[in-house]
C-alpha positions as a printed NumPy array, in Angstrom:
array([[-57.413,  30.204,  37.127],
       [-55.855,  32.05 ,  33.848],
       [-53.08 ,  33.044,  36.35 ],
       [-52.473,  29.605,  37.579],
       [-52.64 ,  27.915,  33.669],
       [-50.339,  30.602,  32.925],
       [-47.792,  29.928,  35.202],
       [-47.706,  26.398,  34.958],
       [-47.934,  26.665,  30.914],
       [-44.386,  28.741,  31.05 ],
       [-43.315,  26.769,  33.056],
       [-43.492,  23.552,  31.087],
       [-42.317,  25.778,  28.008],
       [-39.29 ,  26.124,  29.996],
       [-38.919,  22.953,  31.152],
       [-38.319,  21.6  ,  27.328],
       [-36.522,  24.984,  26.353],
       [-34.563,  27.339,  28.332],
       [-31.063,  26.561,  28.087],
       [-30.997,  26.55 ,  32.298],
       [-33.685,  24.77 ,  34.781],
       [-35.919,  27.096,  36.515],
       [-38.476,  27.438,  39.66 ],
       [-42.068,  27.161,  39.581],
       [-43.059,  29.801,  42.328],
       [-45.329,  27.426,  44.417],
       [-46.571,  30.026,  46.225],
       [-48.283,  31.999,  43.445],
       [-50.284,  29.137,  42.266],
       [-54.131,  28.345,  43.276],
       [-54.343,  26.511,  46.183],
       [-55.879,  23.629,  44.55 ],
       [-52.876,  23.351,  42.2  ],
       [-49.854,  23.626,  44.629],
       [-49.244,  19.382,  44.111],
       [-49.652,  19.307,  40.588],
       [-46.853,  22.179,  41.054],
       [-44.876,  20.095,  42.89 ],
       [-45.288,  17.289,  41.164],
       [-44.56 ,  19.053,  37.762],
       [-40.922,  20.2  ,  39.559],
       [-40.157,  16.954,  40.633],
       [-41.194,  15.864,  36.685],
       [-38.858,  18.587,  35.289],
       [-36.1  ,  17.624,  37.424],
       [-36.532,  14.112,  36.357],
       [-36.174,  15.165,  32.707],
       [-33.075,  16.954,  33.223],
       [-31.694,  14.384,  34.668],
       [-32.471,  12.104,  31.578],
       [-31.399,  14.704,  29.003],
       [-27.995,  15.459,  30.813],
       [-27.216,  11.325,  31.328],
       [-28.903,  11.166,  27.655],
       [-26.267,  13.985,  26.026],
       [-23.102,  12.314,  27.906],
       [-24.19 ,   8.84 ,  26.204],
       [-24.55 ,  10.764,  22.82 ],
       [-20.86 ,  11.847,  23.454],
       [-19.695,   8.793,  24.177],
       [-18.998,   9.649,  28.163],
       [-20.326,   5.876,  29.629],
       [-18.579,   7.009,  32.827],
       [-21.603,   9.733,  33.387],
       [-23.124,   9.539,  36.661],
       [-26.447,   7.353,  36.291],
       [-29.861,   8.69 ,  37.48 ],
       [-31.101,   7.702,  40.866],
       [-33.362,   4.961,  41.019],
       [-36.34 ,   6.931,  41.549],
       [-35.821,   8.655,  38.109],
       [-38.151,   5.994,  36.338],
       [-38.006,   8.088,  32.939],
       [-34.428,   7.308,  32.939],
       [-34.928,   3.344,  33.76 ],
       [-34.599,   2.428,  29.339],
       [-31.193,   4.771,  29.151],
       [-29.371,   3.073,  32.393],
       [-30.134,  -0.349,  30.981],
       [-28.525,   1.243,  27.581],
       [-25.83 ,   2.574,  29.34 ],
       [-25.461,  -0.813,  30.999],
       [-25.28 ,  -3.072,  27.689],
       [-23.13 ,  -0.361,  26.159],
       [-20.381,  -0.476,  28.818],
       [-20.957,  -3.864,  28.231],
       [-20.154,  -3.749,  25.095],
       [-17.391,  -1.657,  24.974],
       [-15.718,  -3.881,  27.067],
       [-16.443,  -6.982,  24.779],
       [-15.067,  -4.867,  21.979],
       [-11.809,  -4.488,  23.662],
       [-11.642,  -8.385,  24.449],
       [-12.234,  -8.958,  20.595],
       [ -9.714,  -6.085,  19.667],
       [ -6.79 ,  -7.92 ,  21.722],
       [ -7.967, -11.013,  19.815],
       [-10.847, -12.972,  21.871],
       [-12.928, -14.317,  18.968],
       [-15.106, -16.116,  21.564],
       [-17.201, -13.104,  22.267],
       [-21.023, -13.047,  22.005],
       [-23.79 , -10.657,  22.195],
       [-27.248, -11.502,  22.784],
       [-29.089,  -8.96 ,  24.192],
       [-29.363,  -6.139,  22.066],
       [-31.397,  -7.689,  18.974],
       [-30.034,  -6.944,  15.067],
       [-26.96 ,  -5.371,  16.496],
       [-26.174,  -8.653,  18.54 ],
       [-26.375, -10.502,  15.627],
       [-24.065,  -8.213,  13.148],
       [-21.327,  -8.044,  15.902],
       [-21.595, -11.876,  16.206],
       [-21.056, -12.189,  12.622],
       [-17.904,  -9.759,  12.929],
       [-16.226, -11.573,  14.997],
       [-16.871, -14.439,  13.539],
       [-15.821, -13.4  ,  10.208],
       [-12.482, -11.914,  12.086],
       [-11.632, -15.032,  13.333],
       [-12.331, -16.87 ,   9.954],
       [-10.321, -14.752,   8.133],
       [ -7.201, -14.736,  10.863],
       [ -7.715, -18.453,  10.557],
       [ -7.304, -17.869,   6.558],
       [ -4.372, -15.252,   6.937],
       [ -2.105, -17.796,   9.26 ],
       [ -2.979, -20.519,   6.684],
       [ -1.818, -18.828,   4.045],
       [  0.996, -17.509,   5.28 ],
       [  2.214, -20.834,   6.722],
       [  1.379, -21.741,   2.915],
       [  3.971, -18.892,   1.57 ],
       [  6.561, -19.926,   3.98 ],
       [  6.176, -23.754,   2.705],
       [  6.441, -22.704,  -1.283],
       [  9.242, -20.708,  -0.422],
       [ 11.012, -23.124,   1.566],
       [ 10.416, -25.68 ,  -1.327],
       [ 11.959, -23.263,  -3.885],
       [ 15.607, -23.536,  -2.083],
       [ 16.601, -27.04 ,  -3.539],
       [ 19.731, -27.62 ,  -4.579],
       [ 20.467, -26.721,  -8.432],
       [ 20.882, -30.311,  -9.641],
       [ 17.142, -30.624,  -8.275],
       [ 15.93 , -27.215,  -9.042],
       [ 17.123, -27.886, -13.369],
       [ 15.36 , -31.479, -13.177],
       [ 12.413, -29.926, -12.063],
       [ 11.761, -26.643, -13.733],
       [ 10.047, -27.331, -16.696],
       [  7.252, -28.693, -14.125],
       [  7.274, -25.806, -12.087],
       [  4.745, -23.357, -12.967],
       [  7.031, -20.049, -11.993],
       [  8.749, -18.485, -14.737],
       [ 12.361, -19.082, -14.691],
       [ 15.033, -17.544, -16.286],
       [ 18.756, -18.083, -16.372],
       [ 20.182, -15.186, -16.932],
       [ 24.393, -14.313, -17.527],
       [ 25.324, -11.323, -15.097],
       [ 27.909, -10.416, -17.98 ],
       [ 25.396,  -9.289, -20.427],
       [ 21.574, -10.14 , -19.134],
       [ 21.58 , -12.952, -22.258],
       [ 19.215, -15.11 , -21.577],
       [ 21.108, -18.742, -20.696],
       [ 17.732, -20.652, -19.965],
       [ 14.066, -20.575, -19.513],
       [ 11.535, -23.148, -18.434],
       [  8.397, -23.078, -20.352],
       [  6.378, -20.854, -18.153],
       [  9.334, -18.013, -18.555],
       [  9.609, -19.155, -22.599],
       [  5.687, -18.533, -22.97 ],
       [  6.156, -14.895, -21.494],
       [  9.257, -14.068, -24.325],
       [  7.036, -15.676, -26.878],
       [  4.058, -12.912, -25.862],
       [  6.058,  -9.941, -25.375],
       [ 10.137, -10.412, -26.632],
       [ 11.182,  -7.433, -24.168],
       [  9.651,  -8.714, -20.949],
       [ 12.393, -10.418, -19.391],
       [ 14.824,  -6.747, -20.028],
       [ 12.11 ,  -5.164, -18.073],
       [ 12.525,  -7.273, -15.394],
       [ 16.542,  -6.87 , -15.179],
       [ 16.008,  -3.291, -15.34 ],
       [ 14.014,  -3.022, -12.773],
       [ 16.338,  -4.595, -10.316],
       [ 19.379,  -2.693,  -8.526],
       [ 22.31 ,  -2.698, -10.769],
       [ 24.89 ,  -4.587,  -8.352],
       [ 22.517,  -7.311,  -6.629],
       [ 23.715,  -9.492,  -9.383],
       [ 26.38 , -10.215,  -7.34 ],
       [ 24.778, -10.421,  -3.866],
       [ 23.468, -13.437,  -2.054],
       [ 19.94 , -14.626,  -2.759],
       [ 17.292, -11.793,  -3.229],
       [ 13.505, -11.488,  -3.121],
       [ 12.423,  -8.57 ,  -5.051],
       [  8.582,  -6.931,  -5.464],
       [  8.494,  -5.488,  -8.682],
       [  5.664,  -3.375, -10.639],
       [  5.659,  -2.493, -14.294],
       [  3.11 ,  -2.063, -16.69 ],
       [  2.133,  -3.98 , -19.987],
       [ -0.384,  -3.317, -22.486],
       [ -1.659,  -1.004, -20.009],
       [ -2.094,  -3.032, -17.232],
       [ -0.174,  -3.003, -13.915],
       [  1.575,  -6.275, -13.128],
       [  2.856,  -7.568,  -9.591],
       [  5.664,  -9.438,  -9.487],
       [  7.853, -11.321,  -7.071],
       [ 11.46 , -12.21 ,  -8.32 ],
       [ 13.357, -14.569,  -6.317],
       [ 17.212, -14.156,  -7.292],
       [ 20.006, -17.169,  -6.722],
       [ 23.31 , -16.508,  -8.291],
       [ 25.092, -19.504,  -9.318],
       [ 27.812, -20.53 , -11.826],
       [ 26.088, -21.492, -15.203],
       [ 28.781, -23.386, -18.012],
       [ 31.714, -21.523, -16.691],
       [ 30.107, -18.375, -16.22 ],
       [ 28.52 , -16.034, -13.667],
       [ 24.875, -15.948, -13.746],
       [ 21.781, -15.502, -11.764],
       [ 18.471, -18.15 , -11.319],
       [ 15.16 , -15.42 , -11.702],
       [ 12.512, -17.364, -10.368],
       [  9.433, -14.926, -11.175],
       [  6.087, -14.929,  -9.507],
       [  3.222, -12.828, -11.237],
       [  1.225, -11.923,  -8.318],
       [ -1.117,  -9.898,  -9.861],
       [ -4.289, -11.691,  -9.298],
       [ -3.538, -11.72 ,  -5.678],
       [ -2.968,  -8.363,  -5.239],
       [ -5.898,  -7.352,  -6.604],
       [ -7.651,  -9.154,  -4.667],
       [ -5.944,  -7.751,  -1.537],
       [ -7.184,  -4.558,  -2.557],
       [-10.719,  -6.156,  -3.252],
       [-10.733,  -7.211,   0.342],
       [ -8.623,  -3.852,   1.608],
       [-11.535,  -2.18 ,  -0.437],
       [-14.28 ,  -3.961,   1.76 ],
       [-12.713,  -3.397,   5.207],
       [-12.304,   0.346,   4.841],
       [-15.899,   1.023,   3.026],
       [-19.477,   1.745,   4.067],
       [-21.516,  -1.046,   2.036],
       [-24.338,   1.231,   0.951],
       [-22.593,   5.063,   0.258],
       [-18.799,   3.335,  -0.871],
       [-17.507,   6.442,   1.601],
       [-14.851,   5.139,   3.933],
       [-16.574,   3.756,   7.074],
       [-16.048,   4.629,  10.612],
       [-12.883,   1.924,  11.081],
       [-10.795,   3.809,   8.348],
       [-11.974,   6.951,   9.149],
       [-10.264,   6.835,  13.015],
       [ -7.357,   5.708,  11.531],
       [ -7.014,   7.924,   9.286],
       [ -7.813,  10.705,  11.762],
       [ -5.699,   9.059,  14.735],
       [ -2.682,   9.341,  11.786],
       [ -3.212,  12.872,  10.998],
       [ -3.566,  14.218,  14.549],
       [ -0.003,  12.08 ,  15.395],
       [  1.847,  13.506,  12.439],
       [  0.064,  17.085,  13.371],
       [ -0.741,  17.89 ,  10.368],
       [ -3.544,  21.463,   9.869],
       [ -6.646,  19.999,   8.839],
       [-10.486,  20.544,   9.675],
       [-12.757,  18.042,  11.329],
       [-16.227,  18.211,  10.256],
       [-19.301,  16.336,  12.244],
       [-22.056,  15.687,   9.833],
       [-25.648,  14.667,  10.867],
       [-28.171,  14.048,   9.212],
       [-31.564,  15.928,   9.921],
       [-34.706,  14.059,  10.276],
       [-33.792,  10.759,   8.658],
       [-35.773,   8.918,  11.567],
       [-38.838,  10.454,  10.157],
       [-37.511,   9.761,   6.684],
       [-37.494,   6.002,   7.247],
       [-40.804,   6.053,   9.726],
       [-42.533,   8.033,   7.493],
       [-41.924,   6.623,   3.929],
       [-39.906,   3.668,   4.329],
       [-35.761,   2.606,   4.599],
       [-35.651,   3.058,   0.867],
       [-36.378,   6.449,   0.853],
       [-34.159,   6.63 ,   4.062],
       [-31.153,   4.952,   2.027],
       [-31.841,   7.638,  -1.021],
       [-31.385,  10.393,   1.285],
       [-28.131,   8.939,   3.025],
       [-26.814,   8.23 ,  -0.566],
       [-27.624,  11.433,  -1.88 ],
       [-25.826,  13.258,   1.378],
       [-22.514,  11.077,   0.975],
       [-22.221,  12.409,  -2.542],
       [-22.757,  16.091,  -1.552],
       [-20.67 ,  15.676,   1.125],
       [-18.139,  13.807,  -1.14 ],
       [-18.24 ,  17.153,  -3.727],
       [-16.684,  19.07 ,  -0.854],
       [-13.499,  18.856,  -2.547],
       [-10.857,  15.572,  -3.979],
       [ -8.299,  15.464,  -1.131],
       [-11.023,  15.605,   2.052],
       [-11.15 ,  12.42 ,   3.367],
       [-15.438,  11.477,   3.835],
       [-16.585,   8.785,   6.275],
       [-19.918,   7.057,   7.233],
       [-19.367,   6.484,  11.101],
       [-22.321,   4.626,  11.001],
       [-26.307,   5.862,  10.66 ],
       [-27.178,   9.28 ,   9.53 ],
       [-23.324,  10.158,  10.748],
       [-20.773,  11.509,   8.875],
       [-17.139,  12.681,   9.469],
       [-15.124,  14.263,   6.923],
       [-11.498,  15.558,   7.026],
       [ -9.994,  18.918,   5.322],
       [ -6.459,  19.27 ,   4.794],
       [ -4.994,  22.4  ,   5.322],
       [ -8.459,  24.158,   5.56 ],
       [ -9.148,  26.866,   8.598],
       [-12.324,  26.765,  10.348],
       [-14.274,  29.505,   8.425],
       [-13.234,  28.29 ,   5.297],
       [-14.387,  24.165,   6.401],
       [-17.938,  26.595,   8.052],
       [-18.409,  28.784,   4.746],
       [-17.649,  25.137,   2.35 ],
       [-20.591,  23.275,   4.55 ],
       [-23.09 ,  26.416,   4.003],
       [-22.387,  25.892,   0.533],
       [-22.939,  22.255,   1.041],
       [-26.145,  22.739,   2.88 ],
       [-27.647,  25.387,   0.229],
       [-27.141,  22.935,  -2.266],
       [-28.866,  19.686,  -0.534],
       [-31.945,  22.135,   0.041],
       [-32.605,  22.28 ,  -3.721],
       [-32.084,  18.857,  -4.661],
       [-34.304,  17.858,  -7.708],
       [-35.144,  15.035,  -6.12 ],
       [-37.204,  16.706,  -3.747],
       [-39.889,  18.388,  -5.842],
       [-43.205,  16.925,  -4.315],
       [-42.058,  15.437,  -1.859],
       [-43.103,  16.148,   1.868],
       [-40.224,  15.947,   3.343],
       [-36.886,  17.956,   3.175],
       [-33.158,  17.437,   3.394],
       [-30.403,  19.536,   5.893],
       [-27.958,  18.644,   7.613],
       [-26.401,  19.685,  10.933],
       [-22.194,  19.731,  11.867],
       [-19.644,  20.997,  13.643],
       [-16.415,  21.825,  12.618],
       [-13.257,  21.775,  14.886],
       [ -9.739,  23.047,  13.229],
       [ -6.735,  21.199,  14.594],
       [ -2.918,  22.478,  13.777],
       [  0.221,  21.775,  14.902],
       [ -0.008,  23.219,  18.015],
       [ -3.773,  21.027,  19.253],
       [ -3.345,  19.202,  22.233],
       [ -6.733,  17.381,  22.477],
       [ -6.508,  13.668,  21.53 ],
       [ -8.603,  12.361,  18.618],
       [-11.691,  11.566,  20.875],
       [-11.606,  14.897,  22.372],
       [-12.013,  16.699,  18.626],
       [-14.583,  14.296,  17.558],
       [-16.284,  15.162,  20.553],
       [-16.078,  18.64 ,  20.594],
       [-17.172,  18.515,  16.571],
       [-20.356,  16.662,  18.297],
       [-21.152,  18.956,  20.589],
       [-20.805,  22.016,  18.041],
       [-22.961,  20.232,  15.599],
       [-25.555,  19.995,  18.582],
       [-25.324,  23.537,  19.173],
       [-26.07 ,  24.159,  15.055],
       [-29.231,  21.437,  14.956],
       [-30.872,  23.527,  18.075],
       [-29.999,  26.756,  16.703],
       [-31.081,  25.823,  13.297],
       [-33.867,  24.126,  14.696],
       [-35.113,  27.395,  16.505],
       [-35.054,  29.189,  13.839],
       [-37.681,  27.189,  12.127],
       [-39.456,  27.302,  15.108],
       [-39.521,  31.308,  15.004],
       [-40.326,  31.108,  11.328],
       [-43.041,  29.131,  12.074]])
């Protein structure tokens, strides 16, 4: 019998943690226990079935080979796999511009992708309308002069006529008069700011920045030169765009951060990584995840959990100004290194990782924080594609949660 429990006890143990499948020898088992033998083989074979279709999922590989349909452990990760390929291809639909598409079968995540793409389409709605808008004010600007000097002092543009012989100032509506009132050298700003012979060029639009009382201003200056009491001069019809640019960047801001750790989130982070693998510039990619956050949030709540991601994106944000640090979404981070090899990207994260194990914050608690990653250095000379690094980053952060996680295990 002690035989028997022995063998089958090692074998189990393997089962869950030898890095290869092995035999149970049948025939060295009590008769009595040859079919739970059997039936443990046909278990463990089951299992690594899941874990190998449940690893290429974690990568990202949908086009894995699904478990047979006798693999009933497997049933909840080929419906997954079914809803993600799914998915994926509803994502592409909505990425060439199908704001129709609808998910309703994965719960909370059905209902923030609805909301996506229904925000996507309300603000492409918004975009064309205000662009259509631009083109309309501009078209209305080109009246014909008689028109355009009737008019001005209702227009709320600054305007300024201005002689091309020596930049006096010929005319000004009241918008443009109310700017020389405030600050006398505005309007030589402006001139100076604008290529020396345009003065004598057809219509111009110009985007000029400068800065007063130490604020950045936008402005757009629409140019006409005409012939003003005998002379050569040029119309400046000024727009101060300053509000609107700010709240470009407002908007800019919200598309390319994570909500909760103000990191850059997974969108900006692929671009920003497809842009520095085209123009092959030497950088390390890092894979960051997270240890035990699951238990984190189970355990003691998502408050707690959203302390500890918070906490993580500013480590992770200390590794130094220029790397690039991105939520991809969960307890996943990416971050970017210029010009850093991979020891020097490894040796930075052990740093990293010594330091998030004696947070303050963590005196009486019972829990701890680590993280796992993977770091993959790319050069000019990398061939793999921006998937293929993020993958292989994956799979070496793996490889540093089981050995880390080992390790505690042998402590133990």
């Amino acid at each position: 019998m002690s035989a028997t429990s022995d063998l089958l006890f090692a074998y189990l143990r393997n089962m869950f943690y030898a890095t290869s499948g092995s035999e149970l020898e049948l025939d060295k088992l009590e008769e009595d226990y040859v079919m739970l033998g059997k039936g443990l083989m046909f278990y463990a074979h089951c299992v690594r079935q899941y874990l190998e279709f449940a690893n290429s999922m974690a990568r990202g590989d949908l086009g894995t080979e699904v478990p047979p349909p006798e693999n009933e452990l497997a049933a909840p990760l080929k419906s997954i796999h079914a809803n993600l390929k799914h998915l994926t291809w509803q994502s592409q639909q909505v990425a060439k511009g199908d704001y129709k598409q609808r998910v309703d079968y994965m719960g909370e995540f059905a209902d923030a992708f609805n909301t996506m793409v229904e925000q996507l389409a309300d603000r492409q709605h918004k975009l064309e309308n205000e662009i259509d808008i631009s083109r309309k004010r501009t078209e209305a600007m080109e009246q014909s002069n008689l028109l355009f000097r009737e008019l001005m002092r209702l227009i709320p543009q600054q305007i300024f006529v201005v002689s091309i012989a020596n930049q006096e100032i010929l005319l000004t509506n009241d918008m443009a008069q109310s700017e020389i009132d405030y600050d006398s050298e505005y309007i030589s700003e402006v001139i100076n700011l604008l290529p020396g012979d345009e003065a004598q060029s057809n219509n111009r639009t110009f985007d000029l920045q400068l800065i007063q009382d130490g604020k950045e201003r936008f402005l757009v200056v629409n140019m006409y030169p005409i012939e003003w009491q005998g002379e050569n001069a040029a119309v400046l019809i000024i727009n101060d765009v300053s509000t609107e640019k700010m709240r470009l960047k407002e908007l800019e801001n919200y598309a390319y951060r994570d909500a909760l750790t103000h990191t850059y989130n997974r969108f900006y982070g692929m671009l920003a990584l497809n842009e520095w693998m085209e123009s092959k510039r030497p950088f390390s990619l890092v894979f960051v995840d997270l240890d035990n956050l699951k238990y984190v949030n189970d355990k003691f709540g998502h408050k707690e959990g959203d302390i500890y991601i918070i906490k993580m994106a500013g480590y992770l944000q200390s590794y130094s100004q220029d790397t690039v640090v991105c939520r991809l979404g969960g307890d996943e981070y990416m971050l970017l290194v210029p010009d850093a090899s991979f020891d020097e990207a490894n040796s930075r994260m052990e740093e990293i990782q010594q330091a998030i194990q004696s947070d303050e914050y963590l005196k009486g608690k019972d829990y701890y924080y680590s993280i796992s990653f993977g770091v993959v250095a790319i050069d000019e000379n990398t061939e793999m594609s921006s998937s293929d690094a993020l993958s292989v980053a994956d799979e070496r952060m793996y490889v540093h949660k089981r050995m880390r996680k080992k390790g505690r295990q042998v402590a133990v």
